[in-house]
MARVEXMAR-289733 format. One record per atom (N, C-alpha, C): residue in one letter; y negated, z negated, x negated. Coordinates in pm, whole numbers, padded with zeros to 5 digits, always signed. Layout:
% MARVEXMAR-289733
AYZX ...
% end
This chain:
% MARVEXMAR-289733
X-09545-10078-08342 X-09554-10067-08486 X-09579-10206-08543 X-09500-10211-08654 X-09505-10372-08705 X-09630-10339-08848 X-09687-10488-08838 X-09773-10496-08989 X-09680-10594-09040 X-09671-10536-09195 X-09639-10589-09282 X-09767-10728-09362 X-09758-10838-09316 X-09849-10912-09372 X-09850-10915-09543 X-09990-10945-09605 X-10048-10875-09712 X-09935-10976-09835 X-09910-11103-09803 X-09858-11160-09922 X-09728-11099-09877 X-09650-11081-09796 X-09510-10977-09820 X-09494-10845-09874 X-09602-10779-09867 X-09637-10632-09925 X-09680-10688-10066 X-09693-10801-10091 X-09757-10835-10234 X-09645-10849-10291 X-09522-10923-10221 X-09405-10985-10287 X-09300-10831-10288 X-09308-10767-10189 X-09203-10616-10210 X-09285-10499-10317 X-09392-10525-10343 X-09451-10459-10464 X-09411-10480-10599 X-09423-10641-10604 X-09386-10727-10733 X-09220-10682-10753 X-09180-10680-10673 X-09037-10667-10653 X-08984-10543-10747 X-09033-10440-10667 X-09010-10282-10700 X-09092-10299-10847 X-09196-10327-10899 X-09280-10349-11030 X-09165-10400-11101 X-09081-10519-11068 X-08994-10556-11154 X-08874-10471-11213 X-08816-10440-11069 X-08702-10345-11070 X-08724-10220-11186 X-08860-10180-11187 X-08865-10035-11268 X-08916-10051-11381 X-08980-10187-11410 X-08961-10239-11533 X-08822-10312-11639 X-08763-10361-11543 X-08615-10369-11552 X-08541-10279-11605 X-08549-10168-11535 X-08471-10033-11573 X-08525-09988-11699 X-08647-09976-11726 X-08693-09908-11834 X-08669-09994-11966 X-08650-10115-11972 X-08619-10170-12076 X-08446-10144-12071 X-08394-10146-11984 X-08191-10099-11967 X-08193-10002-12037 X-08309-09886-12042 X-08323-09727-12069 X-08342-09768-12198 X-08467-09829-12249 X-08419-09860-12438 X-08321-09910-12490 X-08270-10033-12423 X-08144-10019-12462 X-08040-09975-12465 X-08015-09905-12428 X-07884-09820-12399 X-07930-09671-12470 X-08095-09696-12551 X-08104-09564-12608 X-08073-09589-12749 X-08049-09732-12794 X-08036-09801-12920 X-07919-09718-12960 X-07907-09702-13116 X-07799-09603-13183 X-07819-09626-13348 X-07697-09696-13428 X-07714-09724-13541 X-07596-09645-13565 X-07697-09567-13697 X-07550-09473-13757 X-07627-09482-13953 X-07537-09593-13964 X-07508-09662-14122 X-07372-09580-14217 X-07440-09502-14298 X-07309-09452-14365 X-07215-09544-14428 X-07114-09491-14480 X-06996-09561-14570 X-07080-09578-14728 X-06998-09684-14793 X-07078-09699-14940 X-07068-09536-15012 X-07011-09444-14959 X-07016-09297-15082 X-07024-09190-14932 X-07044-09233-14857 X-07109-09127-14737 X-07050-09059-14674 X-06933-09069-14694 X-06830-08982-14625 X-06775-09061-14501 X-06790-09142-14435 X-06784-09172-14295 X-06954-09212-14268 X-06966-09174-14103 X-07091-09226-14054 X-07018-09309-13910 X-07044-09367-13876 X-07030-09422-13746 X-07141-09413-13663 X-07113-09402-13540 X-07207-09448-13408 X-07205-09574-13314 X-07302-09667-13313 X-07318-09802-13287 X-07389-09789-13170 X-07371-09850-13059 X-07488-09876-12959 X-07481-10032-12962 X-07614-10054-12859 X-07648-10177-12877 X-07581-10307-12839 X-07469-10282-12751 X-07386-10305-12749 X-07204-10385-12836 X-07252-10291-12950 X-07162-10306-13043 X-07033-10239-13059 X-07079-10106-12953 X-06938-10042-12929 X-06950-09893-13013 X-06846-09863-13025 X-06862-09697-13160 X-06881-09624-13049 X-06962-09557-13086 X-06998-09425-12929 X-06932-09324-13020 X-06943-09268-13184 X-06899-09175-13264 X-06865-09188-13366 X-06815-09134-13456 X-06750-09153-13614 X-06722-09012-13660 X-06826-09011-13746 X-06770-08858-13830 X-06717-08893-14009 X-06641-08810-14007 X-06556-08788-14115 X-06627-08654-14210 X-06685-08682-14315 X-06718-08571-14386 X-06611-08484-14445 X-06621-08342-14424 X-06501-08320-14472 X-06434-08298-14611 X-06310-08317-14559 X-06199-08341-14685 X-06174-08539-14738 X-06219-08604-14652 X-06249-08703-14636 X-06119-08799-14624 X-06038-08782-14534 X-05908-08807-14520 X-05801-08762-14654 X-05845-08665-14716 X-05735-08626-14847 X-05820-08687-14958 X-05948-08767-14977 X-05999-08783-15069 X-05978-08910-15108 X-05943-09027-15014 X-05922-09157-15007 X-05754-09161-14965 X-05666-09297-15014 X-05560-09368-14961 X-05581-09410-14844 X-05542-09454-14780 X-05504-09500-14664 X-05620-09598-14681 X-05557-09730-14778 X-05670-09843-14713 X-05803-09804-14781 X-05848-09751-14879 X-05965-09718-14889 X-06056-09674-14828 X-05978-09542-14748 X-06040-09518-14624 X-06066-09559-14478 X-05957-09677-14495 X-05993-09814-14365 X-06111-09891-14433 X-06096-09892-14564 X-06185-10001-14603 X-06358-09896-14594 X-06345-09750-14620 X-06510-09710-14626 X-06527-09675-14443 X-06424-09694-14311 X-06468-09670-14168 X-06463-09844-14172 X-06424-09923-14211 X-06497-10096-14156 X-06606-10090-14244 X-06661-10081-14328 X-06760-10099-14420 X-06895-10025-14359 X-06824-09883-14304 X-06976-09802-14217 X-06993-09912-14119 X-06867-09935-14009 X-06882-09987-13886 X-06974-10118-13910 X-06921-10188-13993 X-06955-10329-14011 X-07114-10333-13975 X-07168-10249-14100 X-07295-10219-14154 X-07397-10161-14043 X-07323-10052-13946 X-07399-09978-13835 X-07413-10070-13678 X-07298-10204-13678 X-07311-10270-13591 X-07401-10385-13646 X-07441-10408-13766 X-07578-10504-13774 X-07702-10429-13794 X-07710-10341-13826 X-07807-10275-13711 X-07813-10229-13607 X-07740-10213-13561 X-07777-10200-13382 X-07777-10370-13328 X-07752-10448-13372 X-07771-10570-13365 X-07928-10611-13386 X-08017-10576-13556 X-08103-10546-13590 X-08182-10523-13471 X-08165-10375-13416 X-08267-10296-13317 X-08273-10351-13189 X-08150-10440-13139 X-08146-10480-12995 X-08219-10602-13046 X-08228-10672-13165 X-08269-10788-13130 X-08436-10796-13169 X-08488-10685-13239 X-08616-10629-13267 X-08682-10603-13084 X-08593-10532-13048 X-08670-10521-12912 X-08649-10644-12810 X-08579-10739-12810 X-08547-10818-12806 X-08736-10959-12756 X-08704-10964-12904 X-08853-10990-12968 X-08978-10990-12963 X-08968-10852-12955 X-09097-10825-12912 X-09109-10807-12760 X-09238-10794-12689 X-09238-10842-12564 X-09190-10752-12478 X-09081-10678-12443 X-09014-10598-12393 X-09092-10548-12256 X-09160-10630-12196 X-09246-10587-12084 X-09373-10492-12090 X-09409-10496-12258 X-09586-10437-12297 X-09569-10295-12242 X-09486-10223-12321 X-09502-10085-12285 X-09461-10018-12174 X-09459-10124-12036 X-09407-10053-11906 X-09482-10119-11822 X-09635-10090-11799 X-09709-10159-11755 X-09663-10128-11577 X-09706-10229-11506 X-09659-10176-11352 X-09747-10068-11331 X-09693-09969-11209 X-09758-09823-11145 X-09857-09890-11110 X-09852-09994-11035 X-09986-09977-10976 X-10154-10001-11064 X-10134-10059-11221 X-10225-10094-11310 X-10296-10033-11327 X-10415-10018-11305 X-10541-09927-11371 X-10559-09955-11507 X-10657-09877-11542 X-10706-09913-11711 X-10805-10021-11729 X-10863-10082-11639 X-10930-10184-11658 X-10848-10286-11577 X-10738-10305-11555 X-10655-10392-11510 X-10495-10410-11601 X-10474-10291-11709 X-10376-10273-11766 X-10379-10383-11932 X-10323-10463-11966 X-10308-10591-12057 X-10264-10491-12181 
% end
């Protein structure tokens, strides 16, 4: 049977501490979601943090209520608007110290910052 000497069990602890702190900040981000209506509300878009449309709803009758470019112009106008906030929110968490609220497992309460 092998021992693991104490500063290598220190360094594969730190390790795994990182890794699942790692993940949990991947997990807020990827929970980020900006949905900015159109200037008269009839499109909403879905933004992740990313900057990619996850969704787009059309209120209905929405398509017969607008021309063509009006209604390109109120789905870029949501999009525009819903990708600077999700811009906003990624860069809010960003900011702030992304590590606070995932203290490592092994932290007690008189050891937890």
């Amino acid at each position: 049977m092998s021992d693991i000497h104490p500063d290598v069990q220190a360094a594969l602890d730190a390790a795994r501490d990182l890794r699942n702190r790692i993940a949990d900040v991947r997990g807020r981000i990827d929970a980020i979601r900006a949905r900015r209506p159109s200037p008269t509300g009839a499109v909403v878009p879905e933004i992740d943090a990313m900057g990619r449309l996850t969704d787009l709803y059309l209120a209905p009758g929405t398509t017969g209520q607008f021309d063509c470019e009006e209604l390109v112009a109120e789905i870029m106008a949501a999009i525009t608007e819903s990708t600077a906030d999700a811009g906003r929110q990624y860069q809010a968490l960003m900011d702030s110290d992304p590590w606070h609220d995932s203290e490592p497992a092994s932290a007690t309460p008189e050891h937890a910052s």
